[in-house]
ROTIVEX-260599 format. One record per residue (C-alpha): residue in one letter; chain; x, y, z. Coordinates in Angstrom, 2 decimals, decimal comma. Example, Ala and Ser with C-alpha at 12.3 -4.5 7.8 and 13.67 -1.06 7.14 Angstrom:
% residues 2
marlum:a vodren:A px:12,30 py:-4,50 pz:7,80
marlum:s vodren:A px:13,67 py:-1,06 pz:7,14
% end
This chain:
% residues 88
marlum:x vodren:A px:-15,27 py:32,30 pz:5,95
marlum:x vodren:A px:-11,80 py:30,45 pz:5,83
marlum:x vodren:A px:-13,23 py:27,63 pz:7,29
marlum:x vodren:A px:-15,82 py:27,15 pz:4,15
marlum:x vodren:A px:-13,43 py:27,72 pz:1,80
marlum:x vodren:A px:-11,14 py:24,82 pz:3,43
marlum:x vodren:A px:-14,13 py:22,72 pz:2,97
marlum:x vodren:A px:-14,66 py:23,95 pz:-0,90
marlum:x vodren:A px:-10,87 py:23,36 pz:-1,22
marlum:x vodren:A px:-11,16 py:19,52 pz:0,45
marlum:x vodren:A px:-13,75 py:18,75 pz:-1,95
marlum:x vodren:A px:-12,23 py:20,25 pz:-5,09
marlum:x vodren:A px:-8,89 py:17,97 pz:-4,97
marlum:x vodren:A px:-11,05 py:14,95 pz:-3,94
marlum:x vodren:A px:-12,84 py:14,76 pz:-6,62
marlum:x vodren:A px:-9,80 py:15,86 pz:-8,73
marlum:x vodren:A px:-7,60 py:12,84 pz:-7,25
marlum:x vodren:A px:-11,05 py:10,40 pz:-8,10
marlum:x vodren:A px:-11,06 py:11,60 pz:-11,65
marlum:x vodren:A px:-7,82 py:11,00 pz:-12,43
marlum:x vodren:A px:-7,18 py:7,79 pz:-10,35
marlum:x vodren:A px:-10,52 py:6,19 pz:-12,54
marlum:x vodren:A px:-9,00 py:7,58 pz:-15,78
marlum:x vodren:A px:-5,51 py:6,02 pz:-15,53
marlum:x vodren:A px:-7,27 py:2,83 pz:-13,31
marlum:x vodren:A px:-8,65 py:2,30 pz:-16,85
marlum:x vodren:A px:-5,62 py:2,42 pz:-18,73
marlum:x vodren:A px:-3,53 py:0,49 pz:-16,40
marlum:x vodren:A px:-5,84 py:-2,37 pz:-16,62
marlum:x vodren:A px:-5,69 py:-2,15 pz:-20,71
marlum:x vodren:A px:-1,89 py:-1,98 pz:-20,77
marlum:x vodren:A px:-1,39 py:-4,97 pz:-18,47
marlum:x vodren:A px:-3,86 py:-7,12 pz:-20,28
marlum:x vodren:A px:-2,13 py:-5,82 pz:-23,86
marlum:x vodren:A px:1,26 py:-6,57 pz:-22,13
marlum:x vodren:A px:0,33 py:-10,17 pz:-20,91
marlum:x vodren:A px:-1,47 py:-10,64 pz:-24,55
marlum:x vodren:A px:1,91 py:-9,39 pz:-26,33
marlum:x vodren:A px:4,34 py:-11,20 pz:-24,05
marlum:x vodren:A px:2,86 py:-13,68 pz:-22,14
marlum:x vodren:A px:4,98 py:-13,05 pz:-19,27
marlum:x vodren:A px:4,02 py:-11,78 pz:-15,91
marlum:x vodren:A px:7,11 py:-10,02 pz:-15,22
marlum:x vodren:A px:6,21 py:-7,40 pz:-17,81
marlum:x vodren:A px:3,05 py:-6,53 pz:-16,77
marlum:x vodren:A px:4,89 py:-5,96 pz:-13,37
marlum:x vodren:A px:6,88 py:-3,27 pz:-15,04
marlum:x vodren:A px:4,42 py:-1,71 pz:-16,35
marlum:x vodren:A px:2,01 py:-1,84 pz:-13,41
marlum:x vodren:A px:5,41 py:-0,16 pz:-11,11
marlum:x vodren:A px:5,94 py:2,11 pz:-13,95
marlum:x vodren:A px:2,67 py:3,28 pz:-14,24
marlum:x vodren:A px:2,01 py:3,47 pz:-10,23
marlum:x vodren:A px:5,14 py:5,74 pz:-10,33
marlum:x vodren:A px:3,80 py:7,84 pz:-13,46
marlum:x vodren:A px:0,07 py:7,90 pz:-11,57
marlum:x vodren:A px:1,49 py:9,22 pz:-8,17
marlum:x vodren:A px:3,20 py:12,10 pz:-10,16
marlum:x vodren:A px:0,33 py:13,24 pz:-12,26
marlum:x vodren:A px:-1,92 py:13,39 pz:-9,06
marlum:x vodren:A px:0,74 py:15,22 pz:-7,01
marlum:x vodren:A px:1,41 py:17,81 pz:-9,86
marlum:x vodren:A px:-2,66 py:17,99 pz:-10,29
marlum:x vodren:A px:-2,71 py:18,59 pz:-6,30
marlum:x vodren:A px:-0,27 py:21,47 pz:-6,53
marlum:x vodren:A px:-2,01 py:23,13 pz:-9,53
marlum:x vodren:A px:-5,14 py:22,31 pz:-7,90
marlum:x vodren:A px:-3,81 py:24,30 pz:-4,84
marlum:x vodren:A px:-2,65 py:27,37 pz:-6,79
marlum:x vodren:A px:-6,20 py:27,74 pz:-9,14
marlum:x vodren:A px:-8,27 py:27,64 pz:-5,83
marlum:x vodren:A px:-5,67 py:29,93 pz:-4,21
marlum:x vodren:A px:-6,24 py:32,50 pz:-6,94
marlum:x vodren:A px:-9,75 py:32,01 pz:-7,26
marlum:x vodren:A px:-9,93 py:32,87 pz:-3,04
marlum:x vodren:A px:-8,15 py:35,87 pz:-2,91
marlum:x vodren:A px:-10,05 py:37,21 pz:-5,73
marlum:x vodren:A px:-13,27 py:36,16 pz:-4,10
marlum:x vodren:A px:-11,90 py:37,60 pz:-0,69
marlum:x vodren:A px:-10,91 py:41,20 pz:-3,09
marlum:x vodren:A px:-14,36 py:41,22 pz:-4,11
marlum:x vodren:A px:-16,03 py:40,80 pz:-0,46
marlum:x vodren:A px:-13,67 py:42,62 pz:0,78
marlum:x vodren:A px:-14,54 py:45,92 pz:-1,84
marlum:x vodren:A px:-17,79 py:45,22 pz:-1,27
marlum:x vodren:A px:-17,77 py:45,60 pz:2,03
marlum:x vodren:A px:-15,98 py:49,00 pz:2,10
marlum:x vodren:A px:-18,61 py:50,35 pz:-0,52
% end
């Protein structure tokens, strides 16, 4: 049983970390093309490309951790209900 739920777990914050690596992917690419458009110097769109790496790499690590916790909770209550179930 563990061993499924480490799979369901695996697969949950993959597709998690692909959603919000596209999303920001997106915006990154906007905000460097705005910044070149605006400034027309490269070294600003290398700030904001570090800046926003940085700001990416945070997001996903905080959406790993809550991530973690949600599926946590979700398999101890699915482990209380088996686990009443079976006792019944």
């Amino acid at each position: 049983m563990v061993y499924n739920y480490t799979i369901v777990l695996v697969i949950y914050l993959l597709q998690v970390i692909q959603m919000v690596i596209h999303h920001h992917v997106y915006i990154l690419i906007m905000l460097i093309i705005y910044a070149h458009i605006k400034n027309r110097i490269i070294i600003s769109g290398l700030y904001v490309l570090v800046y926003y790496t940085v700001l990416i790499v945070k997001i996903i690590i905080i959406v790993i951790i809550f991530s973690i916790k949600c599926q946590m909770n979700y398999i101890h209550l699915l482990n209380v209900v088996f686990m009443n179930r079976e006792l019944v």
